[in-house]
C-alpha positions in Angstrom: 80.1 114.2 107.3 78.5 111.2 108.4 79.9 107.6 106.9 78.5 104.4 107.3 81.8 101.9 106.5 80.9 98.3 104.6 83.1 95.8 103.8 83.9 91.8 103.9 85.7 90.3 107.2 89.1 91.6 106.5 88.5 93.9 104.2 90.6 96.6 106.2 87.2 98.2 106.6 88.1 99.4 110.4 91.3 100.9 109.3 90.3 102.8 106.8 87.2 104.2 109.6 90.2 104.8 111.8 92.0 107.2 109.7 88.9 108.7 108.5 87.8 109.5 112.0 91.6 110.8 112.7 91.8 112.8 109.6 88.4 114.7 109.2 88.6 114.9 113.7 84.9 113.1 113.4 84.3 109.8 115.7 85.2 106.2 115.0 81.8 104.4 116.0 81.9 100.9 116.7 78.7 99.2 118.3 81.3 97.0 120.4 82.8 100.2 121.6 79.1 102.0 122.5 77.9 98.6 124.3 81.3 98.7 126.2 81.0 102.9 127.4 77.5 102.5 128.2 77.8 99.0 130.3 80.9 101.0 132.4 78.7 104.0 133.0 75.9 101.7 133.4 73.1 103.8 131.8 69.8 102.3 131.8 70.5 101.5 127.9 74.0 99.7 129.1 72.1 97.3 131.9 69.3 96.5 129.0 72.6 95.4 126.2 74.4 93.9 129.5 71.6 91.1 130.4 71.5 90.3 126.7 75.5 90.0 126.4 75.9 87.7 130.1 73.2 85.5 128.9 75.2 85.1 125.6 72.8 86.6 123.5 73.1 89.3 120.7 71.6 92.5 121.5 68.5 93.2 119.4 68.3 95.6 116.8 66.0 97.7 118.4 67.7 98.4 121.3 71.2 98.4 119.0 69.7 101.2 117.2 68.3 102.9 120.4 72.1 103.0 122.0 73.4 103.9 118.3 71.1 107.7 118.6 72.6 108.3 121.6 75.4 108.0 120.7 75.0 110.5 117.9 73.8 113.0 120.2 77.0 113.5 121.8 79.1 116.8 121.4 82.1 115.3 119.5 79.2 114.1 116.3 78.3 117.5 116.0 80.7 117.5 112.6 79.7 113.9 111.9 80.7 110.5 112.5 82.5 107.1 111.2 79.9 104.3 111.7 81.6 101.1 111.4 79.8 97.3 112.1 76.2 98.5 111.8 74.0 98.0 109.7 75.1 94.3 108.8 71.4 93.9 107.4 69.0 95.3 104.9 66.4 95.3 108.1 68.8 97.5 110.4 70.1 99.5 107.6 66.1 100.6 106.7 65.4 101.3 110.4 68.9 103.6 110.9 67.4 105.5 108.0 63.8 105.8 109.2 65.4 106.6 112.7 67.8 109.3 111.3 64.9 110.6 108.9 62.7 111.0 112.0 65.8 113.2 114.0 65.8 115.0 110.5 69.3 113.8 109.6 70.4 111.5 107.3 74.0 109.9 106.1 76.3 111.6 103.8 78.1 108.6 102.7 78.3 104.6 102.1 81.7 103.4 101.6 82.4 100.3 100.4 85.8 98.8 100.8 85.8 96.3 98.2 87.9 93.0 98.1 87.8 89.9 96.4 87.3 86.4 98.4 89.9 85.4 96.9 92.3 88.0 98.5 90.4 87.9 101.8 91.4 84.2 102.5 95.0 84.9 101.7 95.3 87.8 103.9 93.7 86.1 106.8 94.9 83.0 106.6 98.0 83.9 105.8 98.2 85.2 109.9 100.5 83.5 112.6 100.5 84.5 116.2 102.5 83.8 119.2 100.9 81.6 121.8 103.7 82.7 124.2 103.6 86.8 123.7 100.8 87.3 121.2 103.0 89.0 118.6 101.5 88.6 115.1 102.8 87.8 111.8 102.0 87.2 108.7 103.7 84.6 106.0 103.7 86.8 103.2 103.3 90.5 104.6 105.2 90.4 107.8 107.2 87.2 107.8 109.1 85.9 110.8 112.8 85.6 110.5 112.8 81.9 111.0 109.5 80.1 109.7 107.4 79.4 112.6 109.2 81.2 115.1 108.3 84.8 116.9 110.8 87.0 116.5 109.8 89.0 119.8 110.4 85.3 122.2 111.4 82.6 120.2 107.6 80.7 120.8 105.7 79.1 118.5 103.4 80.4 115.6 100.3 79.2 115.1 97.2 79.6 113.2 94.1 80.7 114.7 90.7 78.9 114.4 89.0 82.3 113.4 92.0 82.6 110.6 92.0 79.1 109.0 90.7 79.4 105.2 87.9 77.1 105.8 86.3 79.4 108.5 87.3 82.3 106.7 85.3 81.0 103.7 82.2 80.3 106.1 82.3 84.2 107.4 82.6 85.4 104.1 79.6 83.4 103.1 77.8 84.9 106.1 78.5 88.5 104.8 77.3 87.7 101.0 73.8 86.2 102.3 73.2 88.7 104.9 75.4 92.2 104.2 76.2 92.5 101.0 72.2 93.4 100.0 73.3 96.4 101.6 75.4 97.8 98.4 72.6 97.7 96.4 70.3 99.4 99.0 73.3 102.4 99.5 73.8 102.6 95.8 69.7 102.7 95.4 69.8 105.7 98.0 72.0 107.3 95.7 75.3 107.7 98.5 77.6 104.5 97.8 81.1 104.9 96.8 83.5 102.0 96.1 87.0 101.8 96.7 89.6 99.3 96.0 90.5 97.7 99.0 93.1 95.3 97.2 95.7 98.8 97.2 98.4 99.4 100.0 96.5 101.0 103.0 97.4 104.7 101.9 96.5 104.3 98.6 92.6 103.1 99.9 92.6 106.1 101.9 93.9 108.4 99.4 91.1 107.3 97.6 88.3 107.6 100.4 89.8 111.2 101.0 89.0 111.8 96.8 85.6 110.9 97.4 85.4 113.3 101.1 86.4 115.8 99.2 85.2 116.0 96.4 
């Protein structure tokens, strides 16, 4: 079973690869998370992402790709995998398919976690955090007990740059223009699926599990 998540910035896209990954005992595969094992075991693919990342730069899809494969040959894909963060675009998503073509493997599934802008910017920008302990909140989800205040220390809430409606509106713009093409290439290749992402978390996964198996 091998999945390729998509989703908007906040769409609850990495939850739902979470419990995927826990409930079908498949791996959760984040390209953060293979940059991160192979810079620590420093493999000759981790030094090449490594000198990219300390000068600041992104890693280039080639060798993204090339750490990505390896990945896939490890024992715990042998029942399949949860990819989630790549491919962002139509460019990376046609060379994992020529790459997975040429290994004679292919994906299973696209699923799409699908929520309005509109909902997206209330979510996130809805978030407060601590700047004393970190805790999080949010103002219509998780509440504090006394507006503006952590319930954990007493410190103040704020709003993070990343979370205020303006800059969520900017990522979100980013992911129409460059990653949204994508739907139409997953539903062309015959494997999208679409859920609601709006639902309470179980619900979405209930869902995705419909589709899994099906």
């Amino acid at each position: 079973m091998k999945i390729v998540m998509l989703g908007a910035p906040g769409a609850g896209k990495g939850t739902q690869a979470k419990m995927i990954a826990a409930r079908y005992e498949i791996p959760h595969i984040s390209t953060g998370d293979i940059f991160r094992a192979n810079i620590k075991e420093g493999t000759e693919l981790g030094k090449k992402a490594k000198a990219f990342m300390d000068q600041g730069l992104l890693v280039p899809d080639e060798l993204t790709l090339e750490l990505i494969m390896d990945r896939f040959t490890k024992a715990d894909c042998a029942n399949g995998y949860v990819l989630d963060g790549f491919p962002r675009t139509i460019a990376q998503a046609e060379a994992l398919t020529a790459s997975l073509k040429a290994a004679g493997d292919a994906l299973d599934y696209a699923i799409d976690v699908d929520v309005p802008d509109s909902a997206i910017v209330e979510r996130m920008s809805g978030r407060r955090a601590c700047l004393a302990c970190g805790g999080t909140f949010h103002i219509m989800f998780n509440p504090p007990k006394v507006a503006g205040k952590c319930d954990l220390c007493g410190g103040e809430l704020s709003i993070r740059k990343d979370d205020e409606p303006e800059t969520v509106q900017k990522r979100l713009n980013v992911y129409h223009e460059q990653t949204q093409p994508l739907i139409n290439y997953y539903t062309a290749a015959g494997i999208l699926k679409s859920v609601d992402g709006t639902q309470d978390v179980n619900k979405v996964f209930d869902d995705i599990k419909d589709i899994l198996n099906a």
